[in-house]
C-alpha positions in Angstrom: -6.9 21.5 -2.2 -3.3 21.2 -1.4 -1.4 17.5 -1.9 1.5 15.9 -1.9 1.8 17.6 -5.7 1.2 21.2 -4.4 4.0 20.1 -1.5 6.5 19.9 -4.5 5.5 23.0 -5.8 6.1 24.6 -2.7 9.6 22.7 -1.6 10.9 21.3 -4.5 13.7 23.8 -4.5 14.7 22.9 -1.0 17.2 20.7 -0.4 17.5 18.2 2.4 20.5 20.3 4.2 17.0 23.7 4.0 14.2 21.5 5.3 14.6 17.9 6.9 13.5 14.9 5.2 9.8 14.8 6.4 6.3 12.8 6.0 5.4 14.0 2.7 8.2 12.9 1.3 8.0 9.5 2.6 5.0 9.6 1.1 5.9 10.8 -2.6 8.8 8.1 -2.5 5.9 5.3 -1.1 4.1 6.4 -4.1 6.3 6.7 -6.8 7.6 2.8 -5.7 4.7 1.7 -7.6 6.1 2.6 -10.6 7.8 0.2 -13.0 11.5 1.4 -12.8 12.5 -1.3 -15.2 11.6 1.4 -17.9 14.2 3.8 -16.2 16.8 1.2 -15.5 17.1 -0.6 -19.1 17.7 2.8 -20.3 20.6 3.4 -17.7 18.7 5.8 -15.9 19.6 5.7 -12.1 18.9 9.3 -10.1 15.2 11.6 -10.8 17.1 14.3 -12.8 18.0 11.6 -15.6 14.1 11.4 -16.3 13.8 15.5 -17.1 11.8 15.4 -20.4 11.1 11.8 -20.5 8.0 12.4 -20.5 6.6 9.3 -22.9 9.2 6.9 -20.6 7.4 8.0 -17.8 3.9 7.5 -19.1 5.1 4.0 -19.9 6.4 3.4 -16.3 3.4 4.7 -14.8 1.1 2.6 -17.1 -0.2 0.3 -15.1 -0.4 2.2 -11.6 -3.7 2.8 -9.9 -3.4 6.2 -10.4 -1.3 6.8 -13.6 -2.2 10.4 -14.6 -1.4 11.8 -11.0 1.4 9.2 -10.8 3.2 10.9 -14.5 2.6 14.6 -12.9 4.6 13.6 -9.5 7.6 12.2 -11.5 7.8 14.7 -14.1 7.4 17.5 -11.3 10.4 15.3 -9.1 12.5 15.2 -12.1 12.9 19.0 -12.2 12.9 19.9 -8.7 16.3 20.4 -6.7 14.7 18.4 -3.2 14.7 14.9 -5.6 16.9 15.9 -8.6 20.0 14.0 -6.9 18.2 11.3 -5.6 19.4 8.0 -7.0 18.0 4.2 -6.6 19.1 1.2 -7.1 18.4 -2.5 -6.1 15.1 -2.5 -7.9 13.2 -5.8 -7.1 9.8 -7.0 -8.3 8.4 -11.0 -7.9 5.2 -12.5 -8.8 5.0 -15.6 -7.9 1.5 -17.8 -8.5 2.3 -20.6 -6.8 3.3 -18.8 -3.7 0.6 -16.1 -4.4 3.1 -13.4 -4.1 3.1 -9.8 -5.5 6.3 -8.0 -4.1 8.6 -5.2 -5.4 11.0 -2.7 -3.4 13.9 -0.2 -4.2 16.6 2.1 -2.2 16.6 5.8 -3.0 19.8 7.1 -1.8 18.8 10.3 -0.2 23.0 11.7 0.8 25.9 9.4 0.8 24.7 7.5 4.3 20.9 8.1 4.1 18.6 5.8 2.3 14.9 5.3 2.0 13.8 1.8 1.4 10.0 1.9 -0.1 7.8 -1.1 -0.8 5.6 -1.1 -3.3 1.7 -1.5 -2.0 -0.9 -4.2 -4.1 -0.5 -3.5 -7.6 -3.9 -4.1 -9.6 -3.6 -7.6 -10.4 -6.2 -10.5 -9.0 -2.9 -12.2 -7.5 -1.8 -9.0 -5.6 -5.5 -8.9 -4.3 -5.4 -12.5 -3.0 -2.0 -12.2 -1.2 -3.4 -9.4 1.0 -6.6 -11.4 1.4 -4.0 -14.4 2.8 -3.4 -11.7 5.9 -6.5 -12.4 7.5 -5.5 -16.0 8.7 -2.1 -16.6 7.7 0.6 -15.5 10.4 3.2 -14.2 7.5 2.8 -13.8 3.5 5.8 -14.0 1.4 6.2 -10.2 1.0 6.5 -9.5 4.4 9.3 -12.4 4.2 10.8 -10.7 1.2 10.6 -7.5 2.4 12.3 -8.3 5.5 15.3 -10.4 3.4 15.5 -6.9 1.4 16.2 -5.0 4.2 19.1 -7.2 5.4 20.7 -6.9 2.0 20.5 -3.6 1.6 21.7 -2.6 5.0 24.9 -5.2 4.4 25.4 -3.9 0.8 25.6 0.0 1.9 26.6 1.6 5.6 24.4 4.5 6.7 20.7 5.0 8.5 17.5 4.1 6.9 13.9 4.8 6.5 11.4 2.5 5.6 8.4 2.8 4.1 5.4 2.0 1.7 1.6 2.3 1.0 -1.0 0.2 1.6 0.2 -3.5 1.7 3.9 -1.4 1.2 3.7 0.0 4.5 2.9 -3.3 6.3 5.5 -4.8 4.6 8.0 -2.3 5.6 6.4 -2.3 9.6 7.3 -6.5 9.3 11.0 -5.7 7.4 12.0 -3.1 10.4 10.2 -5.6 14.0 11.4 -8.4 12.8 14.8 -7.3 11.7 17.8 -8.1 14.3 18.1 -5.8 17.2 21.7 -4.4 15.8 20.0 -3.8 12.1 16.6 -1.9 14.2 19.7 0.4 15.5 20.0 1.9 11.9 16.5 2.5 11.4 15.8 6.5 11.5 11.6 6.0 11.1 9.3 3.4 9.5 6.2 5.4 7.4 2.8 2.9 6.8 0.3 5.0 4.9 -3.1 2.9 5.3 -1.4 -0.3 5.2 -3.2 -2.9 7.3 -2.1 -4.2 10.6 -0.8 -7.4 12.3 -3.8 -8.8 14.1 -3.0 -9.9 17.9 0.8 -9.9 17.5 2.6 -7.2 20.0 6.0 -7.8 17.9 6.0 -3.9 17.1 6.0 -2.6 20.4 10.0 -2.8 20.8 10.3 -0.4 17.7 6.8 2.0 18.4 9.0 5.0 18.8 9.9 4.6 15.2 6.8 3.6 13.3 4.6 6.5 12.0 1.2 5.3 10.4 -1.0 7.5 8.5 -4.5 6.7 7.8 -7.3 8.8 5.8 -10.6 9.6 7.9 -12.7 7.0 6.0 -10.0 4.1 6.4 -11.1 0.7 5.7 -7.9 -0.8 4.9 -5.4 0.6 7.4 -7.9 -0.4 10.1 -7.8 -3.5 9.2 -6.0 -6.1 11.7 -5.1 -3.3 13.7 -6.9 -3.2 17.1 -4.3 -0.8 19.1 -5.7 2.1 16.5 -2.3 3.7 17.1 -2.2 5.8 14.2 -2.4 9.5 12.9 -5.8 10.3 11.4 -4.7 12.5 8.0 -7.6 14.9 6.1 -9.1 13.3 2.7 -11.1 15.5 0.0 -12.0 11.8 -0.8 -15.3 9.9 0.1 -15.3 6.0 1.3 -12.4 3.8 0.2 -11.3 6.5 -2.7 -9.7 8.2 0.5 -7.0 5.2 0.2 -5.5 7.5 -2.3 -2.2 9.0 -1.3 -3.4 11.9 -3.9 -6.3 12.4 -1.8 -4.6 13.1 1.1 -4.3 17.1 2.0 -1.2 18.8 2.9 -0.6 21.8 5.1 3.2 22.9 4.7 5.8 20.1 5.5 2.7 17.9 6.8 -0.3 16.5 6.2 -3.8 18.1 7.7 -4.3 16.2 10.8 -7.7 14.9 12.3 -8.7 14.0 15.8 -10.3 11.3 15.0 -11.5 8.4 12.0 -15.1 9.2 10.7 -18.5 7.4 11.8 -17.9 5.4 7.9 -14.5 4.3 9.0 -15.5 3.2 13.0 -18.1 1.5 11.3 -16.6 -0.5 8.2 -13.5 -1.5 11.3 -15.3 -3.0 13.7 -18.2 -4.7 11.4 -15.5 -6.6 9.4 -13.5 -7.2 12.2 -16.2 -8.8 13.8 -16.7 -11.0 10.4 -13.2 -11.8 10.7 -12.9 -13.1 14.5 -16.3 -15.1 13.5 -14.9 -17.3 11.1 -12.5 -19.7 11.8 -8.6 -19.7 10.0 -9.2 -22.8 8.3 -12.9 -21.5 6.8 -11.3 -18.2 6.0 -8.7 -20.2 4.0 -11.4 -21.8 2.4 -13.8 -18.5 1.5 -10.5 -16.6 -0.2 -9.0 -19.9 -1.9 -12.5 -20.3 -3.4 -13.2 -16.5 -4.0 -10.3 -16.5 -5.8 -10.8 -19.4 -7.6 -13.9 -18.1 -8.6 -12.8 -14.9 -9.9 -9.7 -15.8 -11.7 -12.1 -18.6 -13.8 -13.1 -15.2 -15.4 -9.9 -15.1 -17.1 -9.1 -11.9 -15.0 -5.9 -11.2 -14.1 -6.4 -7.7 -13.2 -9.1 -5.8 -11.5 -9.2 -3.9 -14.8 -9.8 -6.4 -16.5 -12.6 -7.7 -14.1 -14.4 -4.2 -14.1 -14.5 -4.3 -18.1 -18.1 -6.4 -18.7 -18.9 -6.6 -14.8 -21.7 -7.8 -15.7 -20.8 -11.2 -18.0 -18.1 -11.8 -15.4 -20.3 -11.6 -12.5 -22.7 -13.8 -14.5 -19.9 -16.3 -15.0 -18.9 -16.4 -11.4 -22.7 -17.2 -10.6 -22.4 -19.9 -13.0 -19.4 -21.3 -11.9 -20.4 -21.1 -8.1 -23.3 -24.0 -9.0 -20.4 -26.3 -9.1 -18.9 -26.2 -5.8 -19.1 -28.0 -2.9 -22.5 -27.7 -1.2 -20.9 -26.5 2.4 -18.5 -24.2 0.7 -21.0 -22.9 -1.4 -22.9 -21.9 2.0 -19.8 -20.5 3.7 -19.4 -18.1 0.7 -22.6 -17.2 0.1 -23.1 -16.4 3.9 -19.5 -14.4 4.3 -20.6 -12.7 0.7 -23.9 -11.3 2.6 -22.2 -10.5 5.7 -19.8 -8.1 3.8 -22.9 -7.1 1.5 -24.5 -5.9 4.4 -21.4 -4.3 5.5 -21.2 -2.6 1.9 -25.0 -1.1 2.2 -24.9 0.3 5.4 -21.3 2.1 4.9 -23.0 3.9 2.0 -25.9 4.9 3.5 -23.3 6.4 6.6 -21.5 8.4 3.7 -25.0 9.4 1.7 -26.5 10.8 5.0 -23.2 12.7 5.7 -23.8 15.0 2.6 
């Protein structure tokens, strides 16, 4: 299988000037955002060649990224290549917030002196990052998307040039709200906007000013770049991946300067969409404030913050939530337990689909 890795085995020694700045590497730069540059920037590193042989820095900046094995690989193999060797950053921003429930970062690669790529880091692995992308489904704007957008407008004030934006997963959504809802003479200096499976905007037509420029990428088995996206405009990209594990940039496959394209989204994926968007037009905003403040609430008494942490002894925390779910309020104990069997059912059928598929 070829990926995004075996794409910098191929190109690495081609510069910009030899082959065009192109989806894959929107979607190495989308990736490597989730990394924790505050290990490369307290040692004064600011461009990929600086991290040559850093090998244990890079371990520690990849630490706690879904992926970290893979994640270490595509840095070390950046670091050495000509394509990224130049490529600097700068502007590094990450905010957690737990009263706002907000999990945001961002940072500029300069690409040439008036080129920049602006990549938003997707939902990291903590309970927090979970819940603010749960807060989509009835809430008309989350505080990353407000972030991201105030990022954009500093960056483009602080340097002069074009721009791509871009991100993964909550990353790329954030980076489809920074570029629509940016002011018409800032949309001007956008080049193209990259969402790999990041989720949608519901009902709002905001995007269709801008559509030329936005290029979304979804896996065949997408759950969560279907969701809150009913105008399905989108490029359906090859997976060697089963089920949600397709949500895995890694997992995506790569033919020359592209990624393998598909006609179509899989039976799993048509299915998954339209059964939870049915769940989620069902329920009111105000009930789905109420599930997710209590599912939360639920989890987090756990003493989870991450969904490491919640994996480790599934068991004795599901135990606990079971416990604590006793104590709540009679109607909201119904609304949970009824949304919790809706998306149970949901869960059980979408396997069978991908059992009888083998």
């Amino acid at each position: 299988m070829s990926n995004i890795i075996s794409y910098l085995t191929s190109y690495g020694d081609k510069t910009f000037v030899d082959e065009p700045f192109n989806e894959l590497d929107a979607a190495i730069l989308s990736q490597i955002s989730y990394l924790d540059f505050t290990q490369f920037t307290k040692n004064e590193f600011s461009q990929f060649s600086d991290l040559k042989g850093q090998e244990d820095l890079i371990k520690a900046a990849a630490e706690d990224t879904w992926f970290p094995v893979d994640s270490e690989q595509l840095v070390s193999d950046v670091a050495g290549s000509k394509r990224y060797g130049q490529i600097s950053w700068s502007d590094y921003l990450n905010l957690v917030n737990k009263k706002t429930e907000q999990q945001f970062s961002a940072i500029t690669f300069q690409l040439s002196p008036d080129l920049y790529f602006l990549a938003f880091g997707g939902t990291d692995s903590s309970i927090l990052g979970l819940k603010e992308d749960l807060n989509m489904s009835y809430q008309k704007t989350v505080p990353s998307q407000i972030s991201g957008l105030k990022y954009f407008k500093k960056i483009s004030q602080k340097y002069s040039g074009t721009f791509f934006l871009g991100g993964h997963s909550k990353g790329g959504n954030v980076a489809v709200y920074a570029g629509v809802h940016a002011e018409e003479e800032l949309q001007q200096l956008i080049e193209k906007i990259f969402n790999f499976d990041g989720p949608g905007f519901g009902k709002d037509k905001s995007s269709i000013k801008i559509n030329d420029k936005i290029f979304k990428f979804i896996p065949q088995s997408s759950i969560v770049g279907r969701l809150l996206d009913p105008d399905n405009k989108f490029q359906v990209v090859k997976s060697d991946a089963k089920g949600f594990r397709q949500h895995n940039l890694f997992t995506w496959q790569v033919t020359g300067r592209s990624f393998v394209r598909l006609d179509a989204p899989d039976e799993f994926s048509q299915y998954v969409s339209g059964a939870t968007s049915e769940i989620v037009d069902l329920i009111e905003d105000d009930n789905k404030e109420i599930f997710i403040n209590a599912l939360y609430e639920l989890i987090t008494s756990t003493d989870s913050t991450s969904m490491t942490e919640l994996k480790k002894n599934w068991f004795s925390k599901a135990i606990s939530v079971l416990n604590n779910l006793k104590d709540v309020d009679p109607e909201l104990r119904k609304v949970l337990l009824k949304t919790t069997k809706n998306l149970a059912v949901i869960s059980f059928k979408s396997t069978q689909i991908l059992f009888k598929r083998k």
